[in-house]
Structure formats: C-alpha cells, structure tokens
N, C-alpha and C positions, 0 to 999 in steps of 0.2 A: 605454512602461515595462513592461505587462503583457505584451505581445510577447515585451518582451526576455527576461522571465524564464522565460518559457513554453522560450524557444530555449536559455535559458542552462541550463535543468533537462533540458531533451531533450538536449542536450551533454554534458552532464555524465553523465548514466546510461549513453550509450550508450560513454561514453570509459572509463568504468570499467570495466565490462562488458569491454570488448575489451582492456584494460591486465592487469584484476585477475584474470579467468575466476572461478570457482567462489565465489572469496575475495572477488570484487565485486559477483556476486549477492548473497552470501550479508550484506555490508556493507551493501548498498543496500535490500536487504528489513530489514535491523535499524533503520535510518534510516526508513524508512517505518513500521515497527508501532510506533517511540517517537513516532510522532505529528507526525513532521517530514513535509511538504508532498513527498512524490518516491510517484510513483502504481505501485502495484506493477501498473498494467494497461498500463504501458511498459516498466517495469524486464524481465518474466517473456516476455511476447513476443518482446522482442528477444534475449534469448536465446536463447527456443526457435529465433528463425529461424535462429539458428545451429548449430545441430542439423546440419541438412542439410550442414553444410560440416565434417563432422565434431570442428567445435571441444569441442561439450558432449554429453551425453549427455541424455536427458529426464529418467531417473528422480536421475541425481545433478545436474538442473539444480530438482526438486522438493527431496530433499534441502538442496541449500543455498541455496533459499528459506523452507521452511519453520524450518531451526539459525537463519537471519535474523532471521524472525518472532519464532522463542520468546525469543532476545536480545533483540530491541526490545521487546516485550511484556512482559518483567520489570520492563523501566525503571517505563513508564507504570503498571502494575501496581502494582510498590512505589513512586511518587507518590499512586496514589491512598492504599493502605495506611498508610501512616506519614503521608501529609501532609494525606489527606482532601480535601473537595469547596473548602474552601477555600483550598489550595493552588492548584488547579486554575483556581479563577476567576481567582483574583488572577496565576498567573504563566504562563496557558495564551495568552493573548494573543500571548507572543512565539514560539510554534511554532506560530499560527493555529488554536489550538481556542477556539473560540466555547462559549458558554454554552447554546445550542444543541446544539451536536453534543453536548456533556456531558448534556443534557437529552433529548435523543434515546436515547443511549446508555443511561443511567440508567431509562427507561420500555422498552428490551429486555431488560436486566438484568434487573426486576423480573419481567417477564412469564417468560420462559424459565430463571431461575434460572442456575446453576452450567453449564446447559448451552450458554447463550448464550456465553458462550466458543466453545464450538463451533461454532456455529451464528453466529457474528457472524463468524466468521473467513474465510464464505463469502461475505460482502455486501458490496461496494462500501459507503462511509464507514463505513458501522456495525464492520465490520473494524479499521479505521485507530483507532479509541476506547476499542472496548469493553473493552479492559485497565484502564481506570480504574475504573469503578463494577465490575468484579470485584474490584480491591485497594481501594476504599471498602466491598462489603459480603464482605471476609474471604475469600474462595473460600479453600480451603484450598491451600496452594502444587502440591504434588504434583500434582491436579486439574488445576488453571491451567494448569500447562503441558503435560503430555497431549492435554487438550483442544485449547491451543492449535496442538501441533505436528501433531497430527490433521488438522485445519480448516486447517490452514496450509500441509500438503505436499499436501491434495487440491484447495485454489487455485492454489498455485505449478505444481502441474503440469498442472492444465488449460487455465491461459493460455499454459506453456511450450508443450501440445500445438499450441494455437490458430497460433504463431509457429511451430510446425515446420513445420507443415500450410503455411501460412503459406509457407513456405521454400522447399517442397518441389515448391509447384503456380507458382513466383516467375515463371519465365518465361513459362506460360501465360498467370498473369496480369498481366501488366507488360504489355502493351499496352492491358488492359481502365483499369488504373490511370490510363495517362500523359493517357487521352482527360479522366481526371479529378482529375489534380494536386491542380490551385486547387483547388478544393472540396473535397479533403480535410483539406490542410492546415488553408484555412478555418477549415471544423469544427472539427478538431482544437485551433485556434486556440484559437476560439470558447469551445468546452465545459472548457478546461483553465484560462483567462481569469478566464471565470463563476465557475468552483470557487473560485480564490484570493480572487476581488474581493468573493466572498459571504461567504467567511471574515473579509477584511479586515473591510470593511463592518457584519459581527454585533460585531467584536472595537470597531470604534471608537465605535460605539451604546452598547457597555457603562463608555467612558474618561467 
C-alpha cells in the first residue's frame, strides 16, 4: 500500500512537471506549502535536471517555486488565522498534519518570532507547517509573505541547482548509479514510507 503511494506520488510530480513546465512547478510547490504530503525535495530537483535539456531555466525554475510556496503558504496561514490551533487539530488529520508537527512548528515559532517564516522556509518539515503558528500568532500579512517568498526562492533554487548539476554530470554518473539501482530506490522507498507512516500513525494516536 505504502509503495504504491510512494510510486503513485513520484508519478504524479514528475507527470506534471513535464505536462505543465513552469505552471506545474509552480502548482505542485503551492500543494506542498498548503500542507499536502508531495515533497518539494522531488518536485525542485526534477526540474532542475531538466535544465540541461534546455526545458527550464534555474533562475525562473526558483521563481516559480517560490509564486508556489507564497500560494500554498496563504492557505495554511489564513487556517491558522481565522480558524486557530483548533481548527488545525481537529481537521489537520486529513492533509497528515500531526499534532506534533503543529507542536514542533509552534516551539520555532516562539523561538525565532516573525523571522521563522524565514528561516523555516529553509528546513525540511519545519518548512512544510510553519505557516500555521505564523497565522495563529498574527504575523502581519505583508511580512509573511516577503519572508516567505525569500526563503522560498533561495530553497527552490538550490534543490533546482542540485538537479542541474544533477543533469549535467548524467552520463558520467549513470554508470556509478546503475551498479546501485536497488539501493537507492530502496532508500528512497524506505525514508518517503517512514515520513507518511509516521504521520499516519501520530494522526490515528490522536482519533
């Protein structure tokens, strides 16, 4: 089951991507900052690798990761704002936010203030949340999204870089890969698996 989904989301990102160009990044990064499960450290590489084949460009493949983010990040943002911490427990379940990740988020928040926006927009999970406990404690909108699209075009285009690079040394490394397929897959398997199962698993603790 968690296979399938692992394969059915890796499909789906790289289908879009190659259907929608700019307008699929830029949709698939809005879907991830509202807190929907699609991992911007697949969505931003596979584009980049497309760089080399001159499909994309870097700096407009960071642009419309980052237009992505500040869309998705309103969402969740005005969720927390208007509907507060209780909204969130009660209907965060069905996008796999844990009362955890909310609790996580909420103790960067505190620490780092206004700027955690920022500065959370660089971080694997803490990224994917922290729009919430910014719209529960007020950030002022203007801010929010500044910060946001800051933190958000200097992620998108350093994973886009990673996937160019990526792209560009392909053949070199395509042989060093093929000796290690399985294993990465695997992993890849593996670690994307864990992420969902752990969310499930917080969310059904809390039914």
């Amino acid at each position: 089951m968690f296979t399938d989904l692992v394969f059915t989301i890796t499909n789906f990102i790289t289908q879009t991507i190659s259907s929608l160009g700019y307008f699929g990044v830029a949709l698939l990064m809005a879907i991830e900052s509202a807190a929907i499960p699609l991992p911007s450290e697949i969505i931003m590489p596979f584009a980049g690798f497309l760089v080399e084949s001159g499909r994309f460009t870097l700096f407009g493949l960071a642009l419309a990761g980052a237009t992505g983010s500040v869309i998705g990040s309103i969402v969740t943002y005005a969720l927390g704002y208007y509907g507060g911490r209780p909204l969130i427990i009660k209907y965060g379940r069905y996008v796999l936010i844990s009362e955890h990740d909310l609790r996580l988020t909420e103790r960067f928040f505190q620490r780092f203030g206004k700027l955690s926006t920022f500065i959370g927009r660089l971080l694997p999970v803490v990224r994917t949340f922290i729009s919430i406990p910014a719209g529960i404690g007020k950030v002022p909108f203007g801010s929010f999204v500044v910060y946001t699209f800051v933190g958000s075009i200097i992620w998108s285009y350093l994973l886009a870089w990673l996937g160019m690079k990526l792209g560009e040394n392909w053949q070199q490394l395509e042989n060093y890969f093929r000796r290690f397929d399985a294993v990465i897959v695997i992993v890849i398997v593996i670690v994307i698996i864990w992420w969902i199962k752990r969310h499930i698993t917080s969310i059904d603790r809390k039914s």
